[in-house]
C-alpha positions in Angstrom: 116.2 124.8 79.0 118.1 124.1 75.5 117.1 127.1 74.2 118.8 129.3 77.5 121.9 126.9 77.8 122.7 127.9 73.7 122.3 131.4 74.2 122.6 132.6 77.6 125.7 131.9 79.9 125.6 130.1 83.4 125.6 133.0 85.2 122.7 135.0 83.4 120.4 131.2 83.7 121.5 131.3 87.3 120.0 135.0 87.5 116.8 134.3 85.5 115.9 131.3 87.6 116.0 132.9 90.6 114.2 135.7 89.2 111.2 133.1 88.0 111.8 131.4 91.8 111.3 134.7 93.6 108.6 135.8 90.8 106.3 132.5 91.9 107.0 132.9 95.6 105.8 136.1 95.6 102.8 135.1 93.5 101.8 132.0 96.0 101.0 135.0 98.6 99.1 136.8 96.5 98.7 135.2 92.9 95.5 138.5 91.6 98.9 141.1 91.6 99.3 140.2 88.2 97.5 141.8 85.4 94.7 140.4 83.7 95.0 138.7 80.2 91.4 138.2 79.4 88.2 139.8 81.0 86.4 136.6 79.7 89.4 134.5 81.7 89.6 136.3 85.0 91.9 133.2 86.0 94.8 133.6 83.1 97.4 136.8 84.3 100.6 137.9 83.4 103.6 139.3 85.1 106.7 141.0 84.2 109.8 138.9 85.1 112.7 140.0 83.1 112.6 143.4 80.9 111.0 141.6 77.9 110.0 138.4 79.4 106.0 137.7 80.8 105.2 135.1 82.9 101.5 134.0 81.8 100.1 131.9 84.6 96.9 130.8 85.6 95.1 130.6 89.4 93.2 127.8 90.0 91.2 129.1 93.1 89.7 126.0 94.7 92.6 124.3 94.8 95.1 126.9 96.2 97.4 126.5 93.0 99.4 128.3 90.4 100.2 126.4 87.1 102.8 127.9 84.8 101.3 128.4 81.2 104.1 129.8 79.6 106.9 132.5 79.6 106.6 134.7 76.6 109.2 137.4 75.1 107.6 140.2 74.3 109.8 141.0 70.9 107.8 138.1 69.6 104.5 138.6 67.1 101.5 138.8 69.4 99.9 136.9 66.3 101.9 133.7 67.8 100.4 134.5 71.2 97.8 132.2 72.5 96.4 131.0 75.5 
């Protein structure tokens, strides 16, 4: 949240919140419409929120919830990337 509050303004947090809010409500109906990350991890998918900004999440089947990994901008070194 320190990170948007020093470079984003009120209104564009505002926006991207309910972007992510509308992202994961949409994702609790039907949490396989993201794409996969991993073959080997058939649980661990991405979405697109935000033009450059993924949403990595992973289902957890048996218990009927999504947990949040990260959100990841995509101008960022894939060598940082891991999950």
């Amino acid at each position: 949240m320190e990170y948007l509050q020093e470079y984003w303004s009120a209104k564009e947090i505002k926006h991207f919140a309910q972007v992510v809010e509308n992202k994961i409500l949409l994702l609790s109906y039907q949490p396989s419409i993201g794409s996969l990350r991993n073959i080997k991890q058939p649980n661990i998918r991405q979405t697109v929120l935000h033009k450059r900004i993924l949403l990595i999440y992973r289902v957890k089947s048996c218990k009927k919830e999504l947990e949040i990994l990260l959100f990841w901008n995509t101008s960022q070194s894939t060598s940082k990337f891991k999950v």
